[in-house]
mmCIF file of the N, C-alpha and C atoms, coordinates in Angstrom:
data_MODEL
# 
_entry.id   MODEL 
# 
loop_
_atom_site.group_PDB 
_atom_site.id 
_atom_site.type_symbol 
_atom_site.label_atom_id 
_atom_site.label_alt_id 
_atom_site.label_comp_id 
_atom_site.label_asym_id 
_atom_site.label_entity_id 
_atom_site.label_seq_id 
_atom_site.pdbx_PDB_ins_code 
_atom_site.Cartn_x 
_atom_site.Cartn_y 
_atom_site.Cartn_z 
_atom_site.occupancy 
_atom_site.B_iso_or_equiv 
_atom_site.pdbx_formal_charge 
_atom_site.auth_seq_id 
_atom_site.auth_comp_id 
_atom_site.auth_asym_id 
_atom_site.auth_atom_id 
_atom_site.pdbx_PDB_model_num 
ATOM 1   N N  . UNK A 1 1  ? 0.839  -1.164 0.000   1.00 0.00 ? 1  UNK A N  1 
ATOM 2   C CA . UNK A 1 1  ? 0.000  0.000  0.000   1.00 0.00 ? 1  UNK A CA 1 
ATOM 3   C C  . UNK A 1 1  ? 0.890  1.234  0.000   1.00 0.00 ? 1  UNK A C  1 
ATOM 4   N N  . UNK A 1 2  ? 0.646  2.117  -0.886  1.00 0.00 ? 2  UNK A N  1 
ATOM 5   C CA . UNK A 1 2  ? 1.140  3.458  -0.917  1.00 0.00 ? 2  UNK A CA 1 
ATOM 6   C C  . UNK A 1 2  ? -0.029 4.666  -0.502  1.00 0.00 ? 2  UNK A C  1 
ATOM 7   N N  . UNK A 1 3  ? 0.580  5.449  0.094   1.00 0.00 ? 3  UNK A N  1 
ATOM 8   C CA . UNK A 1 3  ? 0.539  7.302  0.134   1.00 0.00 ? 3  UNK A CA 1 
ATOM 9   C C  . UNK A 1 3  ? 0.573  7.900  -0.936  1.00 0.00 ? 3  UNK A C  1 
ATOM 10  N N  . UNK A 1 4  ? -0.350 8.830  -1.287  1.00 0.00 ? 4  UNK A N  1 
ATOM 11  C CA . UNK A 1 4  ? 0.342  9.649  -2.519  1.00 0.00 ? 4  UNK A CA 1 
ATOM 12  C C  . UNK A 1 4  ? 0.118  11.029 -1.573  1.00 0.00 ? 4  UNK A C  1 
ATOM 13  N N  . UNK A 1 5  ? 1.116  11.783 -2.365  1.00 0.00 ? 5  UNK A N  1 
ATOM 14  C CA . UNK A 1 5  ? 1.715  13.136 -2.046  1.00 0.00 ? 5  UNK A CA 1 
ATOM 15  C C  . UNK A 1 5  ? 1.809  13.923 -2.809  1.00 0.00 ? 5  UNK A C  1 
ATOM 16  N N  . UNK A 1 6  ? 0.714  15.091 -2.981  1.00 0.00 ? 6  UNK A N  1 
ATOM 17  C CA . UNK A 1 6  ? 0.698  16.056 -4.328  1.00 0.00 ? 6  UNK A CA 1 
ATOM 18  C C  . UNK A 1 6  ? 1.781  17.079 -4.105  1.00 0.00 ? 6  UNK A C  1 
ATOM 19  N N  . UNK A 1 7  ? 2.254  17.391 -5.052  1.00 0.00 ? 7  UNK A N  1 
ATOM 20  C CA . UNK A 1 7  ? 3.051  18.383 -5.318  1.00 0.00 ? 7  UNK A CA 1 
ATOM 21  C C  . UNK A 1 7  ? 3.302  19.347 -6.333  1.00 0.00 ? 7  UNK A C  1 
ATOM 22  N N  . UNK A 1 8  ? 2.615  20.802 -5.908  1.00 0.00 ? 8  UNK A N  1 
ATOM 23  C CA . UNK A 1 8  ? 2.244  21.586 -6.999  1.00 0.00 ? 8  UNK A CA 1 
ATOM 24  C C  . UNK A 1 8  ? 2.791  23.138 -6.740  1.00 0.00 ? 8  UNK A C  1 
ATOM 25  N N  . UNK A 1 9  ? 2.734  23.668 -7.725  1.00 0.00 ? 9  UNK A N  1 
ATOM 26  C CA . UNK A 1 9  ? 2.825  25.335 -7.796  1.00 0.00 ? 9  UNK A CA 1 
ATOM 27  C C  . UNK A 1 9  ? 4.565  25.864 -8.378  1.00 0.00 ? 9  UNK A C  1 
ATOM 28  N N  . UNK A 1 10 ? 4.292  26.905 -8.619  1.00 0.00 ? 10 UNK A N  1 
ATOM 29  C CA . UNK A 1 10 ? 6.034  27.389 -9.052  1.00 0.00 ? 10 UNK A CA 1 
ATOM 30  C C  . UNK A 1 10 ? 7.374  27.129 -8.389  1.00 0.00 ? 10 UNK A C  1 
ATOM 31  N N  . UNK A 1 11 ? 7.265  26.090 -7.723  1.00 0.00 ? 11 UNK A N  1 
ATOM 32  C CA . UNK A 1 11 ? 8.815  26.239 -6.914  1.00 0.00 ? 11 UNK A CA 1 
ATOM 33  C C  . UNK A 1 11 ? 8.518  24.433 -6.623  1.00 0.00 ? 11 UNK A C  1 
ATOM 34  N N  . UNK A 1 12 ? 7.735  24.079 -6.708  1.00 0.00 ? 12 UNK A N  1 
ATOM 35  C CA . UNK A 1 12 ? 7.377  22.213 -6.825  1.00 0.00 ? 12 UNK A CA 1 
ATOM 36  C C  . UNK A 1 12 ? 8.677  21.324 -7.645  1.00 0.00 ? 12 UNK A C  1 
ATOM 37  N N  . UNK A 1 13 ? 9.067  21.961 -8.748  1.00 0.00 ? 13 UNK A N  1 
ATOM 38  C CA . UNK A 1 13 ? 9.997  20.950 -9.465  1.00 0.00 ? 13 UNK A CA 1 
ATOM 39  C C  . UNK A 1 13 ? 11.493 21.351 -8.833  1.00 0.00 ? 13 UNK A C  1 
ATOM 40  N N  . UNK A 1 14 ? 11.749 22.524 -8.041  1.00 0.00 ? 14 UNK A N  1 
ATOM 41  C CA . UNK A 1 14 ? 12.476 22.917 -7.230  1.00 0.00 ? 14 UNK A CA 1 
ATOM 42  C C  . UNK A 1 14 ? 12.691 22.259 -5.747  1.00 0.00 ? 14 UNK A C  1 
ATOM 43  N N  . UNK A 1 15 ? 11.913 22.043 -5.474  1.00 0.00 ? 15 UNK A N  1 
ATOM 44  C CA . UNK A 1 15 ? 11.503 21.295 -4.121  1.00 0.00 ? 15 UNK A CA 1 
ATOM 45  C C  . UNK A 1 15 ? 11.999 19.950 -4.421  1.00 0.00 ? 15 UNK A C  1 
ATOM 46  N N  . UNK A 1 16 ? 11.238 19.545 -5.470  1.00 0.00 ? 16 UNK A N  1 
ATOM 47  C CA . UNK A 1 16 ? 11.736 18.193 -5.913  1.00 0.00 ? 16 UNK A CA 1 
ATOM 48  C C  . UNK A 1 16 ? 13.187 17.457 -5.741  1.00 0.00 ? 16 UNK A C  1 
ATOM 49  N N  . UNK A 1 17 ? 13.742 18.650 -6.861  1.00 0.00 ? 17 UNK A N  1 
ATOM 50  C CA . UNK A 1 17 ? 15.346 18.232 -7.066  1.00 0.00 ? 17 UNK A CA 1 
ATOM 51  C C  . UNK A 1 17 ? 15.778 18.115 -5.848  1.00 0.00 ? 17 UNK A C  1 
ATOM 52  N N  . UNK A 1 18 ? 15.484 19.055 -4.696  1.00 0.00 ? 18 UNK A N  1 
ATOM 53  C CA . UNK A 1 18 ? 16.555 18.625 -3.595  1.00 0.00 ? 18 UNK A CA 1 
ATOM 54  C C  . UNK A 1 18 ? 16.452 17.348 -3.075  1.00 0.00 ? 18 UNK A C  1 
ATOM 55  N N  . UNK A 1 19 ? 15.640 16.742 -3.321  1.00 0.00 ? 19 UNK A N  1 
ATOM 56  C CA . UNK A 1 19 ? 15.718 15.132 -2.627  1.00 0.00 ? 19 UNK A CA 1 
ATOM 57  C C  . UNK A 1 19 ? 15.414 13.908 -3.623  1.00 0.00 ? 19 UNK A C  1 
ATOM 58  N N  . UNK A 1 20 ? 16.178 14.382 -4.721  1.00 0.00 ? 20 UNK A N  1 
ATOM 59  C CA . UNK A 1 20 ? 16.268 13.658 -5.293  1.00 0.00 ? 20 UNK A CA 1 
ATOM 60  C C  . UNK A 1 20 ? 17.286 13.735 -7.004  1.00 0.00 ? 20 UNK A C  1 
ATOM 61  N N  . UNK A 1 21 ? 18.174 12.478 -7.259  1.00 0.00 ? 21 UNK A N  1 
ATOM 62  C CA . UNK A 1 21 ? 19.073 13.109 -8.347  1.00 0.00 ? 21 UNK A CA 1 
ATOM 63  C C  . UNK A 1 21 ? 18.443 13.129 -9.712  1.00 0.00 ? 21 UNK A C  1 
ATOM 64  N N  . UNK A 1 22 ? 17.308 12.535 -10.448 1.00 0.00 ? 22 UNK A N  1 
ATOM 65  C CA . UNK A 1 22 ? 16.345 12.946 -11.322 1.00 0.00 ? 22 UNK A CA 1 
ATOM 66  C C  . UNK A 1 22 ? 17.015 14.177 -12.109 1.00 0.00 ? 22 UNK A C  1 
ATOM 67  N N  . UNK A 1 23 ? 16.630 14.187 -13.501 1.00 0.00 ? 23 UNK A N  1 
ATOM 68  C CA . UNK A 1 23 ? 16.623 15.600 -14.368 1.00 0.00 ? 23 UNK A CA 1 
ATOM 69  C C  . UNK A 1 23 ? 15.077 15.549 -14.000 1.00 0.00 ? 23 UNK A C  1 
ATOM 70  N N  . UNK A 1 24 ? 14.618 16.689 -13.409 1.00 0.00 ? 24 UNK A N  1 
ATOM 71  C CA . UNK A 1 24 ? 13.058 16.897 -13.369 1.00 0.00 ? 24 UNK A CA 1 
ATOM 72  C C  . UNK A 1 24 ? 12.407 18.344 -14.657 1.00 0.00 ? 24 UNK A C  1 
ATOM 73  N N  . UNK A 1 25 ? 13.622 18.735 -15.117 1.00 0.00 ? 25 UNK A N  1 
ATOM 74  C CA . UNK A 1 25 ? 13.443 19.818 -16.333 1.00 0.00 ? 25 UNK A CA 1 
ATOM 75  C C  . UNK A 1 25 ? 12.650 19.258 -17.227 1.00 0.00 ? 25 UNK A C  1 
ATOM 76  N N  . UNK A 1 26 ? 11.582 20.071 -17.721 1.00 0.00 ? 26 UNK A N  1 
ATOM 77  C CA . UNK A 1 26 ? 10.680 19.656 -18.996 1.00 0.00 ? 26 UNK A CA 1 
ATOM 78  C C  . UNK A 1 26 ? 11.025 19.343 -20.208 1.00 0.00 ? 26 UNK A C  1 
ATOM 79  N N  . UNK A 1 27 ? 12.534 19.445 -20.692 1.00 0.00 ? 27 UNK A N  1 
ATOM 80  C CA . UNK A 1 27 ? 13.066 18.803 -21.853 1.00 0.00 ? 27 UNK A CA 1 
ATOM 81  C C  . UNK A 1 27 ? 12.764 17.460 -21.421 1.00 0.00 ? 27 UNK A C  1 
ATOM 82  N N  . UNK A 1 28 ? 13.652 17.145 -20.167 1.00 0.00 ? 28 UNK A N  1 
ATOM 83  C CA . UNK A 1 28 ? 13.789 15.640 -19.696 1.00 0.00 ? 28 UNK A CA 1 
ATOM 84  C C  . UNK A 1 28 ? 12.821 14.795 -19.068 1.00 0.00 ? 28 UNK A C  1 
ATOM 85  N N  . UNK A 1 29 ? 11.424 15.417 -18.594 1.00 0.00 ? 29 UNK A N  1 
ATOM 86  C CA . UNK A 1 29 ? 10.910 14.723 -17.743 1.00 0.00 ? 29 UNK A CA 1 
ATOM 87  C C  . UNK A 1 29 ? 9.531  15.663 -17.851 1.00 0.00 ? 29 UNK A C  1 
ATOM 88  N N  . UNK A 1 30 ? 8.126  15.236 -18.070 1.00 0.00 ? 30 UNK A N  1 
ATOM 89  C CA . UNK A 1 30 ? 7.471  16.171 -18.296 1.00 0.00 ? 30 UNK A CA 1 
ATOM 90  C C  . UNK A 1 30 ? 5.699  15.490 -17.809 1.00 0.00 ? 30 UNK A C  1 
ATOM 91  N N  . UNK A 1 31 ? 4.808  16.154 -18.095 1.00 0.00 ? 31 UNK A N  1 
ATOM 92  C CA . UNK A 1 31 ? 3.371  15.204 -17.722 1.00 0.00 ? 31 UNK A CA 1 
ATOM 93  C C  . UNK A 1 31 ? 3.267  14.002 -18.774 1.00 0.00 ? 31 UNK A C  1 
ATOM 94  N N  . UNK A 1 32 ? 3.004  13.174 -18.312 1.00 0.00 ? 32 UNK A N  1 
ATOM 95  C CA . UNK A 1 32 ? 2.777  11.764 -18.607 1.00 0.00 ? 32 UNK A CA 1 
ATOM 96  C C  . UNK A 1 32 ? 4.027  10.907 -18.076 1.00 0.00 ? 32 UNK A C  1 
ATOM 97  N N  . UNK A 1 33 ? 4.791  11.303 -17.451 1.00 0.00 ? 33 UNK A N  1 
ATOM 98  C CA . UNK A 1 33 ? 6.151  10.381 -17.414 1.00 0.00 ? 33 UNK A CA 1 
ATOM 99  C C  . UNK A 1 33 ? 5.798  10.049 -16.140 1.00 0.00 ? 33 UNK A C  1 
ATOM 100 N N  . UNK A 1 34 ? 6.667  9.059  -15.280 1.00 0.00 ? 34 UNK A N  1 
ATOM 101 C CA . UNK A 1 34 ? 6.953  8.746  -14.202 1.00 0.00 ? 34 UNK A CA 1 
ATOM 102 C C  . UNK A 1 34 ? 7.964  8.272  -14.013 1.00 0.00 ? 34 UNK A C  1 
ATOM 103 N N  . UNK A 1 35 ? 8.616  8.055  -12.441 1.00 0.00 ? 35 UNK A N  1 
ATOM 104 C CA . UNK A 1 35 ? 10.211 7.264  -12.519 1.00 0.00 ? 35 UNK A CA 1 
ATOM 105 C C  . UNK A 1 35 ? 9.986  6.734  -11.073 1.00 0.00 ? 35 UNK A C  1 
ATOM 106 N N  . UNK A 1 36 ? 10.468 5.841  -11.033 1.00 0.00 ? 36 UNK A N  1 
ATOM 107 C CA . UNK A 1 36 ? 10.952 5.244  -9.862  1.00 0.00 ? 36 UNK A CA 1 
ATOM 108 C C  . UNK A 1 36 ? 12.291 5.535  -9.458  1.00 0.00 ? 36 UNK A C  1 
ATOM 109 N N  . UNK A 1 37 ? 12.540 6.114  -8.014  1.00 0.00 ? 37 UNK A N  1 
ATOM 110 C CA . UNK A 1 37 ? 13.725 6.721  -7.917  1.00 0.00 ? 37 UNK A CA 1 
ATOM 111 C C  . UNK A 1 37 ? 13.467 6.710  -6.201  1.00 0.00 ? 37 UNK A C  1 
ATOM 112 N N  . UNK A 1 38 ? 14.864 6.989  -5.608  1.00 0.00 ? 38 UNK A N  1 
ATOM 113 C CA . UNK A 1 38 ? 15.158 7.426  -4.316  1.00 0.00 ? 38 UNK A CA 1 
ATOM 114 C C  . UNK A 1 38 ? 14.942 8.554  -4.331  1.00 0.00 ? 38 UNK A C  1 
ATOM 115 N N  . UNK A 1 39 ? 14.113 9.086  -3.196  1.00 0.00 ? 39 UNK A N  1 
ATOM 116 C CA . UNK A 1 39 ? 14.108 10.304 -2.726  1.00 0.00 ? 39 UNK A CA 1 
ATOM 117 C C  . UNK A 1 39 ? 14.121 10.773 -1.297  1.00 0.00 ? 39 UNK A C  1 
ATOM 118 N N  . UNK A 1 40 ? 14.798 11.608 -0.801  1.00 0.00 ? 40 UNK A N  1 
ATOM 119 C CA . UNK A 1 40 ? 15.213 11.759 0.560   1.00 0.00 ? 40 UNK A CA 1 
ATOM 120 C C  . UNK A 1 40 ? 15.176 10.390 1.606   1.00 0.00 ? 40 UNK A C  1 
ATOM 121 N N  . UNK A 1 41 ? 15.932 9.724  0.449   1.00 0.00 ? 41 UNK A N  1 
ATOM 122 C CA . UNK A 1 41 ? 16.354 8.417  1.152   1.00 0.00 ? 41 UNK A CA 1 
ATOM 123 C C  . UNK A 1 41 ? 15.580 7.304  1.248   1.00 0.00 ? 41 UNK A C  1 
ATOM 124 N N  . UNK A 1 42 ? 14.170 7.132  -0.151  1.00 0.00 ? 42 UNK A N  1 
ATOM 125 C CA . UNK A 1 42 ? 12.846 6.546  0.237   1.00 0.00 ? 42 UNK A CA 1 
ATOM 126 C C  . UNK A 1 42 ? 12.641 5.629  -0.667  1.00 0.00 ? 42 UNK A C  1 
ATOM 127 N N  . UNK A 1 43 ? 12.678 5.022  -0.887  1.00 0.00 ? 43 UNK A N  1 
ATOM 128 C CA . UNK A 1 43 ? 12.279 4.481  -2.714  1.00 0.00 ? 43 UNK A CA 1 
ATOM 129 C C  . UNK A 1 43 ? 10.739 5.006  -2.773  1.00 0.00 ? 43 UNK A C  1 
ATOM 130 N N  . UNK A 1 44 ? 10.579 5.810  -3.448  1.00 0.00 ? 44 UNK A N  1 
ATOM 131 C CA . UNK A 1 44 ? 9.451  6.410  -4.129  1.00 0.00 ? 44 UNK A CA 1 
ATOM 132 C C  . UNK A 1 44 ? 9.206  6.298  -5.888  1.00 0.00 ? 44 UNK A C  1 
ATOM 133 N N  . UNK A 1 45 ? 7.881  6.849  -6.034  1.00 0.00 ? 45 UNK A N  1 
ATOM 134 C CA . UNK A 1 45 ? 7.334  6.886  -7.853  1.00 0.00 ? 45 UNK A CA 1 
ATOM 135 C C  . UNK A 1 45 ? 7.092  8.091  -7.891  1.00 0.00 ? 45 UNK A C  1 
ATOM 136 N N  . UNK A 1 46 ? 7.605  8.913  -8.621  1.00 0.00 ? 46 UNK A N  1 
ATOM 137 C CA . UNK A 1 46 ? 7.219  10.180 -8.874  1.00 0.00 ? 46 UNK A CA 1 
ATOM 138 C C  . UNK A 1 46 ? 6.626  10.545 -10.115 1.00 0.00 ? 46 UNK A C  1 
ATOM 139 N N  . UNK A 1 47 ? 5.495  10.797 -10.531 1.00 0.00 ? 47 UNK A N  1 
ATOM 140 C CA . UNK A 1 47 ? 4.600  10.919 -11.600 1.00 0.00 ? 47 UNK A CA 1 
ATOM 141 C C  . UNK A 1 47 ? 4.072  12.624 -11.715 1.00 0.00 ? 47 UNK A C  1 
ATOM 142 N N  . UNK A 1 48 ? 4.472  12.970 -12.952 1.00 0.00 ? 48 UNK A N  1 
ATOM 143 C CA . UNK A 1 48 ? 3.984  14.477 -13.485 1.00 0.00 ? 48 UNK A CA 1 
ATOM 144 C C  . UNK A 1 48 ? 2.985  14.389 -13.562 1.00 0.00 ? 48 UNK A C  1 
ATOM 145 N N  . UNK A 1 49 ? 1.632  15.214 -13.513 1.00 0.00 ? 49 UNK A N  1 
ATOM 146 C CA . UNK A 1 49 ? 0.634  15.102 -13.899 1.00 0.00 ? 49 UNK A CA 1 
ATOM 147 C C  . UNK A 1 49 ? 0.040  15.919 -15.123 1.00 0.00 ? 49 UNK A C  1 
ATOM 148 N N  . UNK A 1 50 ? 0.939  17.241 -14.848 1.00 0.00 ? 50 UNK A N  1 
ATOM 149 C CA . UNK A 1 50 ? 0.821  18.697 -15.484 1.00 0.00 ? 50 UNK A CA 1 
ATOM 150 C C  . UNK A 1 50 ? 1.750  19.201 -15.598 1.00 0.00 ? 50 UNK A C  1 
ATOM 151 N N  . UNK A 1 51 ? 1.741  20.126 -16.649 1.00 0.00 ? 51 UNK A N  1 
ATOM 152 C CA . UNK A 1 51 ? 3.144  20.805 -16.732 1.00 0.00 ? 51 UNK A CA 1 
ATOM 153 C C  . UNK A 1 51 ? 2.840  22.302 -15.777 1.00 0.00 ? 51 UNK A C  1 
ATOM 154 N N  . UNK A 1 52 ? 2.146  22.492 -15.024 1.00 0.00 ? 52 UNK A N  1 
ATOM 155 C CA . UNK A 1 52 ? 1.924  23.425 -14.245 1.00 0.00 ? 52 UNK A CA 1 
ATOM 156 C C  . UNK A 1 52 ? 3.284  24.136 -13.127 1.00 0.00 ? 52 UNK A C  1 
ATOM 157 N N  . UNK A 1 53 ? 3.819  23.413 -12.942 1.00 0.00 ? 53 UNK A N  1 
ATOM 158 C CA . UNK A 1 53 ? 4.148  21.869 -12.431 1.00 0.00 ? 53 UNK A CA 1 
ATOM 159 C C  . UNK A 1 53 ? 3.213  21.229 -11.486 1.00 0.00 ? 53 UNK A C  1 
ATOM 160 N N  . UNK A 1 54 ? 3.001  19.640 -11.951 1.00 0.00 ? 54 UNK A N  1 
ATOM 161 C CA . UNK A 1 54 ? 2.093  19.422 -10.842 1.00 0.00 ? 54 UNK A CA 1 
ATOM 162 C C  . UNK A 1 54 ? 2.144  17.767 -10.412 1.00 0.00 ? 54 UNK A C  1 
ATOM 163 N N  . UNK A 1 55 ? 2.891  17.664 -9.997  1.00 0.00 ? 55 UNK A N  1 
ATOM 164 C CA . UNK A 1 55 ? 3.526  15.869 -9.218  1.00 0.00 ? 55 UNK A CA 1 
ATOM 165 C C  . UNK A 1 55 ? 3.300  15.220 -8.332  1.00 0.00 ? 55 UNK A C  1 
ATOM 166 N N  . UNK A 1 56 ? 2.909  13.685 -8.349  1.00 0.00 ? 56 UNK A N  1 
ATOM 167 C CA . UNK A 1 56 ? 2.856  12.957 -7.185  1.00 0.00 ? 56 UNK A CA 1 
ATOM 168 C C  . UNK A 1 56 ? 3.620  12.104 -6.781  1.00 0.00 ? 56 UNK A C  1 
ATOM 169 N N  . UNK A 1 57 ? 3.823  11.684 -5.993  1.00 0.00 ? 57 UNK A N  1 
ATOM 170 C CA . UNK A 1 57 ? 4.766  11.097 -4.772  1.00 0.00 ? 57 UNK A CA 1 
ATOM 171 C C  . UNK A 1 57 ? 4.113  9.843  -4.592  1.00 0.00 ? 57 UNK A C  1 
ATOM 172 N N  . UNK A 1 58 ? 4.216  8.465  -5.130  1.00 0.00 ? 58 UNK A N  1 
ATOM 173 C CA . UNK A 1 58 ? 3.610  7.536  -3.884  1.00 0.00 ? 58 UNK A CA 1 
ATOM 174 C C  . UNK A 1 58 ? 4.924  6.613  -3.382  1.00 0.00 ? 58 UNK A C  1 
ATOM 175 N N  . UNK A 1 59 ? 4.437  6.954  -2.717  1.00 0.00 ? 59 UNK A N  1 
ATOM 176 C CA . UNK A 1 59 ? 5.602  6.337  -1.221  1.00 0.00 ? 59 UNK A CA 1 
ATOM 177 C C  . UNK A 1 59 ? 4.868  5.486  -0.093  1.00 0.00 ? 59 UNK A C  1 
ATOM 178 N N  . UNK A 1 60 ? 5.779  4.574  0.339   1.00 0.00 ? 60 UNK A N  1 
ATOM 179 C CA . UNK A 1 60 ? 4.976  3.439  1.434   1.00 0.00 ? 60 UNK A CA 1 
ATOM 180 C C  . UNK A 1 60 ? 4.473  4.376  2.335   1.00 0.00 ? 60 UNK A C  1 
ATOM 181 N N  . UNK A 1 61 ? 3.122  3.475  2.948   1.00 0.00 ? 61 UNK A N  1 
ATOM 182 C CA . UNK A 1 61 ? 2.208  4.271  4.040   1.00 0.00 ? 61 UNK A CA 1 
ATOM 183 C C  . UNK A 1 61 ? 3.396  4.558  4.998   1.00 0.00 ? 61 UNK A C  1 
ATOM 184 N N  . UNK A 1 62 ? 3.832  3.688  5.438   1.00 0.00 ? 62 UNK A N  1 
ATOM 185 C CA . UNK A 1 62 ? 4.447  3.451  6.598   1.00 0.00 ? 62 UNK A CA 1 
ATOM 186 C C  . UNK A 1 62 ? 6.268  4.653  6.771   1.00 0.00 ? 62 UNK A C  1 
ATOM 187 N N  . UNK A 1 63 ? 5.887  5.235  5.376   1.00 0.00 ? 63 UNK A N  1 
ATOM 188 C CA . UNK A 1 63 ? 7.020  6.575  5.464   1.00 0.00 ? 63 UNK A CA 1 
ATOM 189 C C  . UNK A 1 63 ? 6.345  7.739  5.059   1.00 0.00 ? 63 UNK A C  1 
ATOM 190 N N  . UNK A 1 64 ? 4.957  7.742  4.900   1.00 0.00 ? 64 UNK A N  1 
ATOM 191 C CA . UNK A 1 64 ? 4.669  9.033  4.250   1.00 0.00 ? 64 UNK A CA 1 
ATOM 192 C C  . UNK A 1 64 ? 4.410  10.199 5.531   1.00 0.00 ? 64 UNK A C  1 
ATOM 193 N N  . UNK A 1 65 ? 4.355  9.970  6.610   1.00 0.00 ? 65 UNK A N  1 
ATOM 194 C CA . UNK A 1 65 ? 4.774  11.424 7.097   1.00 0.00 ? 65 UNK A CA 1 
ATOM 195 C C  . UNK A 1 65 ? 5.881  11.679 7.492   1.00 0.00 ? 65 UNK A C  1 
ATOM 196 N N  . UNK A 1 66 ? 6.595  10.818 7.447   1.00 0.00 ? 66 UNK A N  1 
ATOM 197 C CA . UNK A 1 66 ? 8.205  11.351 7.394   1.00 0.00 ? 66 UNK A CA 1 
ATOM 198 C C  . UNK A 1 66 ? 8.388  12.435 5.929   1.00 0.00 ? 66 UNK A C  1 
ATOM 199 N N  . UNK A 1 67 ? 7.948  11.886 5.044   1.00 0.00 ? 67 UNK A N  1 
ATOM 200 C CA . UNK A 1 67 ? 8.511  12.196 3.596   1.00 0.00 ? 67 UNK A CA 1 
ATOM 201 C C  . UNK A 1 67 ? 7.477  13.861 3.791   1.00 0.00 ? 67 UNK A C  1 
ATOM 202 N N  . UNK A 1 68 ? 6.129  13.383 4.391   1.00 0.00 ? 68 UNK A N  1 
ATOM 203 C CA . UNK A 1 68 ? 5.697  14.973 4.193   1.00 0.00 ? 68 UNK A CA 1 
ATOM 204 C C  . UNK A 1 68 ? 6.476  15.611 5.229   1.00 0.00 ? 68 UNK A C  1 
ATOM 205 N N  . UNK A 1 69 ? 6.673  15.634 6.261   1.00 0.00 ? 69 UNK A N  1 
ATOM 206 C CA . UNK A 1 69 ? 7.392  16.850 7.085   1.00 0.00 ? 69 UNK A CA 1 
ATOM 207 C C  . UNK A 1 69 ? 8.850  17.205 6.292   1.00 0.00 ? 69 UNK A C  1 
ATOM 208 N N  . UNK A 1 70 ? 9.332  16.233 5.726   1.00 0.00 ? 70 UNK A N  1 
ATOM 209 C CA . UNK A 1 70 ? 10.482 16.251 5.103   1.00 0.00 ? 70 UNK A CA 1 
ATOM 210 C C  . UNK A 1 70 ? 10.509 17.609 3.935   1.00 0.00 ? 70 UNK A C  1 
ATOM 211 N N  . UNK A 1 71 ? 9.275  17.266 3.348   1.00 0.00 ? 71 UNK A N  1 
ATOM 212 C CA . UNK A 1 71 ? 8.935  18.321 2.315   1.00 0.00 ? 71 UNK A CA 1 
ATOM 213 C C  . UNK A 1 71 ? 8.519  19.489 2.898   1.00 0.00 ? 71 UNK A C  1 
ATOM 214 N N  . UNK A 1 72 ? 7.964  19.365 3.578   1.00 0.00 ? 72 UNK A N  1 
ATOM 215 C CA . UNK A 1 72 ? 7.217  20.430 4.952   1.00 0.00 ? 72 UNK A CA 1 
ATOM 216 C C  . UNK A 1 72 ? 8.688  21.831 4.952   1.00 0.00 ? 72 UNK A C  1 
ATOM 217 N N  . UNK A 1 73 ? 9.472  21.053 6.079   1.00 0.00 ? 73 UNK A N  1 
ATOM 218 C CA . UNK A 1 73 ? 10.957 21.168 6.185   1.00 0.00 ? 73 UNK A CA 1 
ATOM 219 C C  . UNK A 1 73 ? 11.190 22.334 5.102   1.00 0.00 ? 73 UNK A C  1 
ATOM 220 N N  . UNK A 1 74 ? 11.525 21.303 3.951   1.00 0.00 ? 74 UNK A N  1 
ATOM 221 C CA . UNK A 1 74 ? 12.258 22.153 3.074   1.00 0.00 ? 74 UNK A CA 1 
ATOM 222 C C  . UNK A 1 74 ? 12.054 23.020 1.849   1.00 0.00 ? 74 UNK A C  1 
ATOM 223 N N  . UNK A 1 75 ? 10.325 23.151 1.705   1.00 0.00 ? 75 UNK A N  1 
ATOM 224 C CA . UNK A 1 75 ? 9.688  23.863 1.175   1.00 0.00 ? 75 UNK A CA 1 
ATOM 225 C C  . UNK A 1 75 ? 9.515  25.473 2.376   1.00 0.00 ? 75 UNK A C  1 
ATOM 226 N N  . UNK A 1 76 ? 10.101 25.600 3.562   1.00 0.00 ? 76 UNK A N  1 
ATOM 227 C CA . UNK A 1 76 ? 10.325 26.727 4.288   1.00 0.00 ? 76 UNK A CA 1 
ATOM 228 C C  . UNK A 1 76 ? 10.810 28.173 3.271   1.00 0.00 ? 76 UNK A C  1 
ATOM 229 N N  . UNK A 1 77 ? 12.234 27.641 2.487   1.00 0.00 ? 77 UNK A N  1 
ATOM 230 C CA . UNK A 1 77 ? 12.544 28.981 2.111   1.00 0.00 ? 77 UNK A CA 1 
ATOM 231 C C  . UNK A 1 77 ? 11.989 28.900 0.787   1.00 0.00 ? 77 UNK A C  1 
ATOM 232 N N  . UNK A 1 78 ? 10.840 28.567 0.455   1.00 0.00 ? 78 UNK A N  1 
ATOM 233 C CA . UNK A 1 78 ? 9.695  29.387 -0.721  1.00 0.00 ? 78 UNK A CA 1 
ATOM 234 C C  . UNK A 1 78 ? 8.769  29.961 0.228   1.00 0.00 ? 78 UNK A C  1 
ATOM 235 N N  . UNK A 1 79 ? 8.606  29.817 1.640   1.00 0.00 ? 79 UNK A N  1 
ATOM 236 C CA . UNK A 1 79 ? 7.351  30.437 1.855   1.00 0.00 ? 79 UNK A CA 1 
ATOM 237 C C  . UNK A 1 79 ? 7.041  31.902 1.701   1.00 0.00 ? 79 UNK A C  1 
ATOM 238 N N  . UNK A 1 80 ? 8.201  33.062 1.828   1.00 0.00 ? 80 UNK A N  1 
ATOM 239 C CA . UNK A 1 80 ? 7.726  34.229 1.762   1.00 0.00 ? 80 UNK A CA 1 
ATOM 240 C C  . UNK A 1 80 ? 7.842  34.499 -0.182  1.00 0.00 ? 80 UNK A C  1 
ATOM 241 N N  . UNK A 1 81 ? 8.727  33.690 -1.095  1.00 0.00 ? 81 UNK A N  1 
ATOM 242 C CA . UNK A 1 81 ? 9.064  33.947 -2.112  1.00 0.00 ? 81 UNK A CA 1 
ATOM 243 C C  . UNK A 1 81 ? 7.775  34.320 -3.013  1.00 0.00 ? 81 UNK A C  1 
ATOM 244 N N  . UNK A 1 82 ? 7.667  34.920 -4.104  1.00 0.00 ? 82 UNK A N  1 
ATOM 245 C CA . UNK A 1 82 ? 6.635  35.934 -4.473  1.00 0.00 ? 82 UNK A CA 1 
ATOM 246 C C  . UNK A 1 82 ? 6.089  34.486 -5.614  1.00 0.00 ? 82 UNK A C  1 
# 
């Protein structure tokens, strides 16, 4: 059983990269794709949905609020960003 974990808005494919080594740039990686990959140490699926940017996360139940505070965490320095 997996968690999914949305992940959206202007600074989302930014957020991304830090926890994870992925090209997440829209040449390389765009809506319709997905990858299976480590992320902040997790084996996760990360699936585009939109080029908005707009991504999900499913990750085992049994790590997904680690992985959200994780994101929590380090989505801090976008919070005042315009």
């Amino acid at each position: 059983m997996r968690a999914i974990i949305e992940i959206a808005g202007t600074h989302a494919r930014t957020l991304l990269e830090k926890g994870c080594g992925l090209d997440l740039h829209p040449r390389a990686f765009g809506p319709g794709q997905c990858a299976q990959t480590v992320f902040a140490k997790l084996p996760v699926i990360i699936d585009q949905l939109a080029a908005a940017p707009l991504y999900r996360l499913f990750v085992r139940q049994s790590a997904a609020r680690w992985l959200a505070e994780w994101l929590i965490d380090s989505a801090q320095e976008f919070r005042f960003a315009p």
